[in-house]
C-alpha positions in Angstrom: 52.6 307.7 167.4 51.6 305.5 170.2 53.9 302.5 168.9 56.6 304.8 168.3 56.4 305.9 172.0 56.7 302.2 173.2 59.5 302.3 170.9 61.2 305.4 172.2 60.6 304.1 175.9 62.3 301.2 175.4 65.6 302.9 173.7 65.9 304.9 176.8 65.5 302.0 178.9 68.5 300.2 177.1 70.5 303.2 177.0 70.2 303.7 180.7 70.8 300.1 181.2 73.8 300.0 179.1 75.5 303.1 180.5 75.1 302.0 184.2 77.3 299.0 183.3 80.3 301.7 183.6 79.0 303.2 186.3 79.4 300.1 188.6 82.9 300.0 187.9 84.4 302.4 190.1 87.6 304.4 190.4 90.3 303.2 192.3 91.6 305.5 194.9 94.8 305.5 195.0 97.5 308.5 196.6 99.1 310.9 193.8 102.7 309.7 194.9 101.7 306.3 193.8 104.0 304.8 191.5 102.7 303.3 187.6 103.2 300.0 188.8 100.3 300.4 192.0 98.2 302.5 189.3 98.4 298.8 186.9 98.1 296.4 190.1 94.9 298.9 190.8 94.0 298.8 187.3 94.7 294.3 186.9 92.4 293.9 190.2 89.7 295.5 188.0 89.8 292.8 185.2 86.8 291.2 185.8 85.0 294.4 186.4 85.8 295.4 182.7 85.3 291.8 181.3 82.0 291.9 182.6 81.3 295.6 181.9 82.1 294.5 178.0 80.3 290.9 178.0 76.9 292.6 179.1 77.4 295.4 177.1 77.3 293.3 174.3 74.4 290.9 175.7 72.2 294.2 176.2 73.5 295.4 172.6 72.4 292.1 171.7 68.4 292.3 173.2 68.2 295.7 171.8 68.8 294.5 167.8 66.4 291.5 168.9 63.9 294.3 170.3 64.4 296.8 167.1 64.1 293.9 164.9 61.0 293.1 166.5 59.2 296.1 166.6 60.4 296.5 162.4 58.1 293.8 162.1 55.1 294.8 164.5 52.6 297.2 163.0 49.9 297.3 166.1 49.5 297.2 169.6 47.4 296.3 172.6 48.0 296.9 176.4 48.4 293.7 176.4 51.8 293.9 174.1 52.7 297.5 176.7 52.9 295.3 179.5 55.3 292.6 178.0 57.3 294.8 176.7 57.3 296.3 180.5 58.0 292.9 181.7 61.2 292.3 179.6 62.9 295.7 180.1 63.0 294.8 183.4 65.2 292.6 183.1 67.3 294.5 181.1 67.3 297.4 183.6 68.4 294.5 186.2 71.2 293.5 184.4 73.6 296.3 185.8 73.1 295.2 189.3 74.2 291.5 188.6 77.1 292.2 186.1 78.5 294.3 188.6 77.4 290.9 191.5 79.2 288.1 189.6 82.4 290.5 188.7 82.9 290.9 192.4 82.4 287.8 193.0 84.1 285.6 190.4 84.2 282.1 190.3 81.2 281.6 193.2 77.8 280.0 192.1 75.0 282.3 193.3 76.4 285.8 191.6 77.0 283.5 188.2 73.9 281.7 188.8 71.7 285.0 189.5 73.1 286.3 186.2 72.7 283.6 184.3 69.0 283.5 185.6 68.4 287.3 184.3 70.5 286.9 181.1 67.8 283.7 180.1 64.7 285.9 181.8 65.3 288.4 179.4 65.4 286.4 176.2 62.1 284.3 177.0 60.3 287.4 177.9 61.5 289.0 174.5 59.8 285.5 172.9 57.0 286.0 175.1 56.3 289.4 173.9 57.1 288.7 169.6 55.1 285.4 169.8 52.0 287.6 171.6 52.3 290.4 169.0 52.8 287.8 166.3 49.6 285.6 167.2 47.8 288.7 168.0 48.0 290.0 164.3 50.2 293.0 165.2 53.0 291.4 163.1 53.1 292.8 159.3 51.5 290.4 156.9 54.3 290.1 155.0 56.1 288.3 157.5 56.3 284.8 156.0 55.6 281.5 158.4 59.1 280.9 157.3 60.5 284.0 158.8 58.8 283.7 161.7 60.6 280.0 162.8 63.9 281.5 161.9 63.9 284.9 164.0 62.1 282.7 167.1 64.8 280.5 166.7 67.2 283.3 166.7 65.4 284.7 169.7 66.0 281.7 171.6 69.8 281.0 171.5 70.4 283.9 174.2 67.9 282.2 176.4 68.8 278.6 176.0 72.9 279.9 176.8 71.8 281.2 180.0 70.3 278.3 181.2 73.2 276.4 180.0 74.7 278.4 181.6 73.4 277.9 184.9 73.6 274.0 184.4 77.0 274.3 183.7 78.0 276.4 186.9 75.7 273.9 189.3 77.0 270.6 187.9 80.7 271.9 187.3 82.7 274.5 188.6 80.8 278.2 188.4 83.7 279.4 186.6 83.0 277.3 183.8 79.7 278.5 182.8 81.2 281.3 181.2 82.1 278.7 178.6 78.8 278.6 177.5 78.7 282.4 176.3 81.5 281.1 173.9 79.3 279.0 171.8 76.3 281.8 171.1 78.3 282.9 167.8 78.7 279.6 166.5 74.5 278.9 167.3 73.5 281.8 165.2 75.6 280.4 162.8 74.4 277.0 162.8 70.7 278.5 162.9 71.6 280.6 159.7 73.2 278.4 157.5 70.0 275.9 158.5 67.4 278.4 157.1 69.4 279.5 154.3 69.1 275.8 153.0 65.6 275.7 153.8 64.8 278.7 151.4 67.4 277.5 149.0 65.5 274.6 148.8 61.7 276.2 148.6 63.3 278.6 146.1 64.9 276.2 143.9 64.3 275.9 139.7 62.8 272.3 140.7 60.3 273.4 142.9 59.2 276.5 141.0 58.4 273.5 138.0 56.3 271.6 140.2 54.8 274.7 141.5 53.7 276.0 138.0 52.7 272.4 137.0 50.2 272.3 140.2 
């Protein structure tokens, strides 16, 4: 029951995260004799708003199948495990704040920066916390080493984009480190097909001879 409270914790934190993304994106106010065409001018000047309110949504949606995945694996816990987990939903729960900074301000280098610098936070705190429960025992044994690189790796590309991310925005134009958000599909992809050769190749008819024979 206790892990399943950490658990439970942490679902609220993402919801509540996830649902203030919305929230920062406020009404326009606008007079009811105001023609369609103000109502879409209102509506156009809110375009970054609601491509940022989507991009994170999706970010936090992506920390919180990283966090359930995690804690599918993890079958113990310390206070020590508590307080990471503390650590990273932080972040999370400060996402909100700087979607709704860099949407404001598009195209400038300290709200893309300060984003970017949370969105890679996050994801090295959420290796900081599986690599603790995993070297701590707390991870089920029948987590193979091999299963362990891949998810790590996996782990890692959301981090590694961020500060990308931030590279790209302070040696180019800030606008362009969006750019760098583009290319997180094709990494899992890349990671995927890398460990699916890998256990194609441990699981082969060769190596299940040699293995017999020895």
């Amino acid at each position: 029951m206790q892990l399943e409270r950490i658990v439970f914790f942490s679902d609220a934190v993402f919801a509540i995260a996830i649902t203030l993304l919305i929230i920062e994106v406020k009404v326009p106010h606008l007079e009811h004799t105001a023609t369609s065409r103000e109502f879409l001018n209102e509506l156009l000047k809110l375009t970054p708003n609601f491509i940022g309110y989507f991009f994170s949504f999706f970010v936090i949606g992506a920390y919180w199948v990283g966090h359930h995945r995690i804690y599918g694996m993890i079958v113990d816990w310390d206070y020590g495990l508590v307080w990471r987990n503390i650590y990273f939903l932080s972040a999370i729960a400060f996402m909100p704040f700087t979607t709704a900074f860099f949407s404001e301000y598009v195209g400038e280098l300290v709200p893309i920066a300060l984003y970017s610098i949370t969105f890679a936070v996050a994801g090295l705190l959420e290796i900081f916390q599986f690599r603790y429960a995993y070297g701590k025992g707390f991870v089920d044994a029948a987590i193979a080493g091999h299963d362990y690189s891949h998810f790590v790796w996996r782990l890692s590309v959301l981090p590694l984009t961020g500060i990308a991310a931030i590279a790209m925005a302070a040696l180019t134009r800030p606008i362009f480190a969006g750019m760098t958000f583009m290319l997180i599909p094709f990494a899992y992809r890349i990671i995927r097909a890398k460990f699916e050769k890998k256990a194609a190749v441990v699981e082969s008819p060769l190596n299940a001879k040699e293995t017999d024979v020895t």
